[in-house]
Residue, then its C-alpha position, 0 to 999 in steps of 0.5 A: x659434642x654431638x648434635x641433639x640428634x646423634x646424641x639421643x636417637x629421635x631429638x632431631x629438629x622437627x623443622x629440618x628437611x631433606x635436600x629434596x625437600x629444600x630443593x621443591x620449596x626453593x622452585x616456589x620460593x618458598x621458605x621451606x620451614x613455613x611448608x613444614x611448619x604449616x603441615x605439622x600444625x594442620x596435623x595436630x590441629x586435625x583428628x580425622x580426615x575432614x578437619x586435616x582437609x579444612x586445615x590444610x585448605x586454610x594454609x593454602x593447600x588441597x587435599x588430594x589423592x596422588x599417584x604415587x603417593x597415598x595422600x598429597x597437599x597441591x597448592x594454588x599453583x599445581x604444585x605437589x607436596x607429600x603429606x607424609x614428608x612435609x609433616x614428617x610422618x610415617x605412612x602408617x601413622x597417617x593412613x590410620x588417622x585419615x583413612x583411604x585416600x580413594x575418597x579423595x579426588x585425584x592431583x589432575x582434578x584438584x589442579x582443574x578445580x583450583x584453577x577454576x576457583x582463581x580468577x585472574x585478578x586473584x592471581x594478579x593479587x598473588x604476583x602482586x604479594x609475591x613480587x612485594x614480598x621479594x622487594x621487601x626481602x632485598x638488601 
């Protein structure tokens, strides 16, 4: 018996995710269906730009304009997502929701903006969570 996505062209998993994709999310250590699932939900939830942008900024991830992609998600350590490949759309399909990406501001100054907004007790917090969060996760 085939799987659901062989079987009927498009009944693939809409949580499955590339190699590369996996491969970024462990970096992070990081559950890459959470990413995902997290992107799709801003993508659904939002009908234009400025609500995708504020749903995003509520999972933990800015909004920004990027240098080889059109639009890009950077989370509060720097680090880069495709929104077309996290949310598992076309280019098209998200160019005519959210528009041109020239409004938005670049991955260098959105990474400097974070930067800013994270004190360094915020970021011993975020240790903090992240270092219980792997205790509670051990055998």
């Amino acid at each position: 018996m085939l799987p659901d996505g062989l079987a009927t062209f498009g009944n693939k998993n809409p949580l499955n995710f590339t190699l590369a994709e996996w491969q970024q999310a462990k970096r992070q250590s990081i559950d890459p269906r959470e990413i995902k699932q997290a992107f799709q939900k801003a993508w659904v939830q939002s009908d234009g730009l400025i609500c995708f942008k504020n749903a995003l900024e509520q999972h933990g991830y800015y909004l920004a304009k990027g240098d080889r992609r059109g639009f890009v998600a950077v989370d509060i350590e720097g680090n880069a997502y495709s929104v077309t490949r996290w949310a598992g759309l076309k280019t098209k399909d998200v160019t005519v929701k959210l528009g041109s990406p020239n409004a938005l501001p670049s991955v260098n100054v959105t990474r400097s903006d974070i930067r800013s907004k994270t004190t360094g007790q915020m970021r011993g917090y975020i240790s903090d969570l992240k270092y219980r969060h792997t205790d509670e996760l051990a055998p």
